[in-house]
C-alpha positions in Angstrom: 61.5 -13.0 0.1 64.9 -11.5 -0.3 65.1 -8.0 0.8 65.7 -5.0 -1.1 68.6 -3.6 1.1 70.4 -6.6 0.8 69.7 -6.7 -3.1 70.8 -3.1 -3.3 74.2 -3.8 -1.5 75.1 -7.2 -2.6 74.1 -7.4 -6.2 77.0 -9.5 -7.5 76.5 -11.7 -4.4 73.0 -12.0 -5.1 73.5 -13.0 -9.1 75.7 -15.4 -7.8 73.5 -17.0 -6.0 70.3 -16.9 -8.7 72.7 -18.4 -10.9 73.2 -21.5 -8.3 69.9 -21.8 -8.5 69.7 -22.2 -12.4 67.0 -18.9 -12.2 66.2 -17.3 -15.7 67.2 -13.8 -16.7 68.5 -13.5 -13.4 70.8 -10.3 -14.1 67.7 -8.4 -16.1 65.4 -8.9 -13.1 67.3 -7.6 -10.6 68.3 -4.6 -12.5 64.5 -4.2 -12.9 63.5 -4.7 -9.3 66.5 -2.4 -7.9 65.4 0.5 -11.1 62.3 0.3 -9.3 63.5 0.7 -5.8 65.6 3.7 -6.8 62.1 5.5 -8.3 60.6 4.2 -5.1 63.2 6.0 -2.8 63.7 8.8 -5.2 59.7 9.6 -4.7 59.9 8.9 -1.0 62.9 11.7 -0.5 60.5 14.3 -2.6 57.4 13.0 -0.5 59.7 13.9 2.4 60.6 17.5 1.8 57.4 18.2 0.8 55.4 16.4 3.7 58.4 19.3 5.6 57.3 21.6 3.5 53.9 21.5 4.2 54.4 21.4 7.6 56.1 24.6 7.8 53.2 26.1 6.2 50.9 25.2 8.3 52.3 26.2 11.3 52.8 29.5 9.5 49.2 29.8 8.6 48.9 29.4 12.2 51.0 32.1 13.2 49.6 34.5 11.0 46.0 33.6 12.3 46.9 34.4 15.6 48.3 37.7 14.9 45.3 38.6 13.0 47.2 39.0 9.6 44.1 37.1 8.4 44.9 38.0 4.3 47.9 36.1 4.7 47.2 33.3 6.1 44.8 32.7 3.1 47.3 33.1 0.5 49.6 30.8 2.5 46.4 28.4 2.5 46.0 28.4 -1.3 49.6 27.9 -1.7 49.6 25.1 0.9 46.3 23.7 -1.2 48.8 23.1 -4.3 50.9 21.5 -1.8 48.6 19.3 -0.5 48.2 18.1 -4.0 51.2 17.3 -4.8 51.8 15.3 -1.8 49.1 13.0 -2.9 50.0 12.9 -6.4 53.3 11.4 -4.7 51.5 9.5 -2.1 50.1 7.4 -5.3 52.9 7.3 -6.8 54.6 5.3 -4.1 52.1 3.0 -3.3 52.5 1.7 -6.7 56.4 1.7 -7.0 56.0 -0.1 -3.4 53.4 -3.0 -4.7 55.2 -3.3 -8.1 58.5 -3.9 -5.8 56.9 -6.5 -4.0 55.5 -8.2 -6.8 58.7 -8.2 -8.6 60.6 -9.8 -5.3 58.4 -12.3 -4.3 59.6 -13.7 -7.6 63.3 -14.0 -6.9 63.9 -17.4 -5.3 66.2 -18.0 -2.0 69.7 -17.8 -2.4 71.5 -20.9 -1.7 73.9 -21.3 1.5 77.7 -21.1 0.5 77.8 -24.9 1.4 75.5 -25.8 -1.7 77.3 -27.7 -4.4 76.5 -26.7 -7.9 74.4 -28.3 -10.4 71.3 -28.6 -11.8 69.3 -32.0 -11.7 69.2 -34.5 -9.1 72.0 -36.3 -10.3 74.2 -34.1 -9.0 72.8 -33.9 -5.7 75.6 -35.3 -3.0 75.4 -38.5 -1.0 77.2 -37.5 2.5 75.8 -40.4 4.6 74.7 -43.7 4.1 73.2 -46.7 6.8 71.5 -49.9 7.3 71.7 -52.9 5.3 70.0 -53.4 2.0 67.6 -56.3 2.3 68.1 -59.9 0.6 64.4 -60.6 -0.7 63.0 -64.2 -1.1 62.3 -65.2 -4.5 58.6 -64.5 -4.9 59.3 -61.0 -3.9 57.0 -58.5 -5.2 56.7 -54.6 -5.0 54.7 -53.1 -3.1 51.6 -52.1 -5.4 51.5 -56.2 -5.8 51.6 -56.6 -2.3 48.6 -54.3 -1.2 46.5 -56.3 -3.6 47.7 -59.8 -2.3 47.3 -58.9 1.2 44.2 -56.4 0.9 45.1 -53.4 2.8 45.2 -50.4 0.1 42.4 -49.9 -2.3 43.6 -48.0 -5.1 40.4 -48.7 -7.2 38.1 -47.9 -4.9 39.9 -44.5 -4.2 39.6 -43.8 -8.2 35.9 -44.4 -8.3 35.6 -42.5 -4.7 37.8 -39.3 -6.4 40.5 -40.0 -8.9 44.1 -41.5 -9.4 46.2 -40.5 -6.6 43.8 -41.2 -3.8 43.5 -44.4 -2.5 41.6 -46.1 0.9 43.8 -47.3 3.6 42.0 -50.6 5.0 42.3 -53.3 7.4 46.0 -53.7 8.6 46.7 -51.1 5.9 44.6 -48.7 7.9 46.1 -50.0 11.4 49.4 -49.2 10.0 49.0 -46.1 8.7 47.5 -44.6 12.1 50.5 -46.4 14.0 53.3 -44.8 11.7 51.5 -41.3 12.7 51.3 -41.7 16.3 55.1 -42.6 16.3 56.5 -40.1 14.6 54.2 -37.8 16.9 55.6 -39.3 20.2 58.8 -39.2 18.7 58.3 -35.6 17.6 56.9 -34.9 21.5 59.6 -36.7 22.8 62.1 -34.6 21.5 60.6 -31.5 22.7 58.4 -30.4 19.7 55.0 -28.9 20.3 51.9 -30.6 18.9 49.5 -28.8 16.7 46.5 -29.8 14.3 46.5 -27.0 12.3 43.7 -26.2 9.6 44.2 -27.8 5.8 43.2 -24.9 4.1 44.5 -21.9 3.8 43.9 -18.4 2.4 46.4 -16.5 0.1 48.0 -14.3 2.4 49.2 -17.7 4.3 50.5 -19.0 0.7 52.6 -15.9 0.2 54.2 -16.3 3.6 55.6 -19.7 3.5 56.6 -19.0 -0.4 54.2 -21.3 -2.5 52.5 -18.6 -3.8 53.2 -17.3 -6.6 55.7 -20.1 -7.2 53.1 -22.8 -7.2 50.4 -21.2 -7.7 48.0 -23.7 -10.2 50.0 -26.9 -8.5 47.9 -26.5 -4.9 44.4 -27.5 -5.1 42.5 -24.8 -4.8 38.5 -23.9 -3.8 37.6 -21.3 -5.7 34.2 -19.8 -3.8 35.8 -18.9 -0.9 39.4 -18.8 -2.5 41.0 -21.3 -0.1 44.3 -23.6 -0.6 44.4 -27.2 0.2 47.8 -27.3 1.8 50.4 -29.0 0.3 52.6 -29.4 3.7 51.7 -28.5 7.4 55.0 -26.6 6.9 52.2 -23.9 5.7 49.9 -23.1 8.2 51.8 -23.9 10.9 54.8 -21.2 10.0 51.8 -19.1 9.2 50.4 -19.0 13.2 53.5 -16.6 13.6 52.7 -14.6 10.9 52.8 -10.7 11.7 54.4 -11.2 15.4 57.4 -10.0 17.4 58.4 -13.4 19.0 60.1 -12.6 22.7 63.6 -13.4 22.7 63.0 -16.3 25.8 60.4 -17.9 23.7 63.1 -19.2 20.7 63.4 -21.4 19.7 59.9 -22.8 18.7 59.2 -26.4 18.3 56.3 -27.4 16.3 54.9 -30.6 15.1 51.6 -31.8 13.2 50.6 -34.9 11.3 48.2 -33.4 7.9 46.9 -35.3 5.2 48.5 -33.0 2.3 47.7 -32.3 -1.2 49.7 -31.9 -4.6 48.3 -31.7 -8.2 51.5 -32.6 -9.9 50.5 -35.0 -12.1 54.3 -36.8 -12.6 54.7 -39.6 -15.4 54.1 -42.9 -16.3 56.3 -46.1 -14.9 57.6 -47.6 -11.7 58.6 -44.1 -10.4 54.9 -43.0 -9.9 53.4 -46.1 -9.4 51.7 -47.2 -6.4 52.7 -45.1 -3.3 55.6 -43.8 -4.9 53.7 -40.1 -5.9 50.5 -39.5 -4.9 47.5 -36.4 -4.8 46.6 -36.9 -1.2 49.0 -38.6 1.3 49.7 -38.6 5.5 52.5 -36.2 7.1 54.2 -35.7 10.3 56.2 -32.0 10.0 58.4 -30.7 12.2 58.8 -26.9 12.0 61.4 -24.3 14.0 61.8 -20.9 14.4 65.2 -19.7 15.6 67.7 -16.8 15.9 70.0 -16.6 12.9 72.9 -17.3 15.0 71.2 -20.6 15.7 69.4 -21.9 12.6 72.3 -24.4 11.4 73.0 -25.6 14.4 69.1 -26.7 14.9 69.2 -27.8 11.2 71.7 -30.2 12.2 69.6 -31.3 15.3 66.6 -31.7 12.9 68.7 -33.8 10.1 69.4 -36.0 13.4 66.1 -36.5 14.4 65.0 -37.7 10.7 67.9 -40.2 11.2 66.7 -41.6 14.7 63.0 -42.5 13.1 64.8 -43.7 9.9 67.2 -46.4 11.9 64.4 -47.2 14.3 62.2 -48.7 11.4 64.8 -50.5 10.6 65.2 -48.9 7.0 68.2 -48.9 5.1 68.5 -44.8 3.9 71.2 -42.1 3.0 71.2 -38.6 3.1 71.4 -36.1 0.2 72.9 -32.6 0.1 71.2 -31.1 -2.4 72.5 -29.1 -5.3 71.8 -25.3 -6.3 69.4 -26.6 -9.2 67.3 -29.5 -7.2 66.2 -27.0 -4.5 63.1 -25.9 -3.9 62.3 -22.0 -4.2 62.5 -21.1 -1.0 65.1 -23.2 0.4 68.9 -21.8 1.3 69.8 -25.4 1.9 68.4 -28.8 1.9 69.0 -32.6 2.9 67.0 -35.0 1.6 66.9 -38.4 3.2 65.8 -41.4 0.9 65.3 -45.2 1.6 66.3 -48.4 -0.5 62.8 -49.8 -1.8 64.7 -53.9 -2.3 61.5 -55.1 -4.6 61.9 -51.4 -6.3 65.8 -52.0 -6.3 65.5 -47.9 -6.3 66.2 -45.7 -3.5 62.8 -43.4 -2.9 62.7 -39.8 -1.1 61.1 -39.5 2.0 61.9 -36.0 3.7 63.4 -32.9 3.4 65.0 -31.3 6.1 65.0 -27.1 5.1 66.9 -24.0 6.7 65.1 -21.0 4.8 67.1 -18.7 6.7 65.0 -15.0 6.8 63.4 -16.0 3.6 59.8 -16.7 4.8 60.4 -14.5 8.0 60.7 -11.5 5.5 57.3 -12.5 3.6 55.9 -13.3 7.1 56.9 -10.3 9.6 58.3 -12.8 12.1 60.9 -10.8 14.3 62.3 -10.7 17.6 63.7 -8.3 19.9 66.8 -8.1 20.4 69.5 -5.2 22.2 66.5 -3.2 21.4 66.5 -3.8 17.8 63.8 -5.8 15.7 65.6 -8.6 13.4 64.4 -11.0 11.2 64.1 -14.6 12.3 64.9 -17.3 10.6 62.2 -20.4 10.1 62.8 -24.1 9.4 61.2 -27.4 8.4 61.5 -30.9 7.9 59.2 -34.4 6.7 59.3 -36.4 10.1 57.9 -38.4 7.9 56.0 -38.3 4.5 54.0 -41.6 4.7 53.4 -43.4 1.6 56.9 -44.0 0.9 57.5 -45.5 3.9 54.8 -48.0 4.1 56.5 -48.9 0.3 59.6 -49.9 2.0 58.2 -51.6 5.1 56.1 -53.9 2.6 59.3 -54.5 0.2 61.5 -54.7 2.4 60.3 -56.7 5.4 58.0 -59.0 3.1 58.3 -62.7 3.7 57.1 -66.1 2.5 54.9 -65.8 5.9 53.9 -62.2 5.3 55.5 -58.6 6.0 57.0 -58.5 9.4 56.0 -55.5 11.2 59.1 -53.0 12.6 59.6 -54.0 16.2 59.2 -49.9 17.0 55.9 -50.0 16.0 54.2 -53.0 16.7 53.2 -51.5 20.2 50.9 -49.2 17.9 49.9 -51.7 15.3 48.7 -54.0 17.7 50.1 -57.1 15.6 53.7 -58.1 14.3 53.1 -59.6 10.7 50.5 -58.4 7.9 48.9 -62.3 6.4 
């Protein structure tokens, strides 16, 4: 959440930036949130000379008690009375200037770091780096939604009959697979530091306000109604929620988390090769790194976590390239985002498979999460990244590494898998 002192002294900054973004009646609703903030302080200011006021009075009444002037001290009583009244007429007053402020900035998305290029679709997102080599396939090649069926390892059917479209049961080698990809990118997570968590998969509201999905994606998370619980749609969510409402020592940054979640999306997409298959699904696997630094630090550690994406990328042997991402194609909360995406060679189409996301003080602000610092409580500033979202991966491995012998299992992880070819 942006905050209102910032807002209030950086307004042309700040419609810059919502206009990056693409975001609606962006001049309108700031002049409405910052009309509201100046009722807000104008109330607080009269709450304050009057909470003086009153003061006064009462140790007045006081006075007068103890030098007996009893008749007095009531009249100052009655008039303190009306006082009193008027302090709570206020008191109202700015509790709902106060919650119709919020409710009006949770609204406002992220501004986008000064790096971000402009535009507004994906198209116009940046390519800044590009390895591996794109795969030569044999003739019978087949994508990958062919592929599970030949060689039996993903049940798609079975997952509709079982739940729905978007759900499918991970067997056999499919299975085997699945649980190795998971265990590496948890090693690799430990390896570089991280600390593992298994966090819950659902969460309450307050914990979808934090991170930003709420109200932003509010009717795209799956939701239980009776006890008014969220399926989480990234571990990103409860696990930058554990800090929620702390003061984090300033020896303790930064924090390295990691946690593998299954994670659910509603989106429904479209029809065609882009959501077939693995490509978009209602339920998939995730390994998700999450950090929370010092501002001073954040972009640096970005960096650190864009390499780290890379490392896993080059050690399965994939062929990817990494996207800056323009104003428009970035999420809500976001203040700037790389995606990484690998070449699918059966697909001939290159398919997203992380985000790596600085969010600045965005989420801090919506989450409480300071530190100490030269006696001073600041802001810190929280980041994430997909190390990695499964189900486009295991597309690629089967495209790409398919054979007339079967697919050949990355050399990384056939120490977890247990076998080198799927037959």
């Amino acid at each position: 959440m942006l905050q209102i002192n910032y807002i209030r002294e950086n307004k042309a900054v700040v419609l810059e930036g919502l206009k990056k973004k693409y975001f609606a009646d962006a001049e309108q609703k700031v002049d409405e949130i910052l009309q509201i903030d100046q009722t807000r302080r104008e109330t607080q200011h009269t709450l304050d000379l009057l909470q003086a006021e009153a003061n006064q009075k009462a140790k007045l009444i006081g006075e007068l008690m103890k030098s007996g002037k009893k008749d007095e001290a009531e009249k100052e009583k009655l008039a303190s009375t009306d006082l009193r009244n008027k302090i709570k007429d206020l008191q109202d007053l700015l509790t709902v200037k106060e919650e119709e402020l919020n409710t009006h900035l949770v609204k406002l998305p992220n501004l986008p770091h000064s790096s971000v290029p402009v535009g507004r679709t994906a198209e116009e997102n940046i390519t800044i780096f590009s390895a591996g080599t794109i795969p030569t396939l044999h003739a019978d090649a087949q994508p990958h939604w062919e592929l599970i069926k030949k060689y039996d390892i993903i049940d798609f059917e079975t997952g509709v009959k079982i739940t729905g479209a978007g759900f499918p049961v991970y067997k056999n080698k499919g299975a085997r697979l699945q649980r190795a990809l998971i265990n590496f990118f948890l090693d690799e997570a430990t390896s570089a530091g991280y600390i593992e968590v298994q966090p819950p998969i659902m969460v309450n509201e307050a914990s979808g306000y934090g991170t930003g999905q709420l109200p932003d994606k509010d009717g795209q998370m799956y939701f239980a109604n009776e006890d008014k619980l969220y399926l989480i749609p990234t571990a990103e969510v409860p696990i930058t929620n554990m800090y929620r409402d702390m003061i984090i020592k300033d020896e303790d940054l930064p924090i390295r988390n990691t946690g593998y979640t299954p994670c659910f999306r509603r989106e429904a997409g479209s029809w065609g090769a882009d959501v077939r298959g693995l490509n978009r699904l209602h339920q998939f696997d995730k390994v998700e790194l999450v950090q929370i630094a010092k501002p001073e630090d954040s972009y640096a550690i970005l960096e650190e976590m864009k390499k780290h994406v890379q490392g896993l990328l080059e050690k399965l042997e994939l062929p990817y390239r990494i996207l800056h991402l323009c104003g428009g194609d970035m999420s809500f909360t976001s203040a700037l985002t790389f995606d990484f995406e690998v070449y699918s060679a059966a697909q001939k189409r290159w398919l997203e498979v992380s985000s790596v996301s600085n969010f600045e003080n965005y989420q801090a602000n919506r989450l409480k999460l300071r530190y100490k610092t030269e006696g001073k409580t600041q802001l810190l500033h929280t980041l994430n990244g997909s190390a990695l979202a499964l189900p486009r991966i295991v597309a690629s491995i089967l495209e790409n590494n398919q054979t007339a012998e079967g697919i050949r299992i990355p050399k990384i992880l056939q120490s977890y898998t247990g076998f080198d070819l799927i037959n």
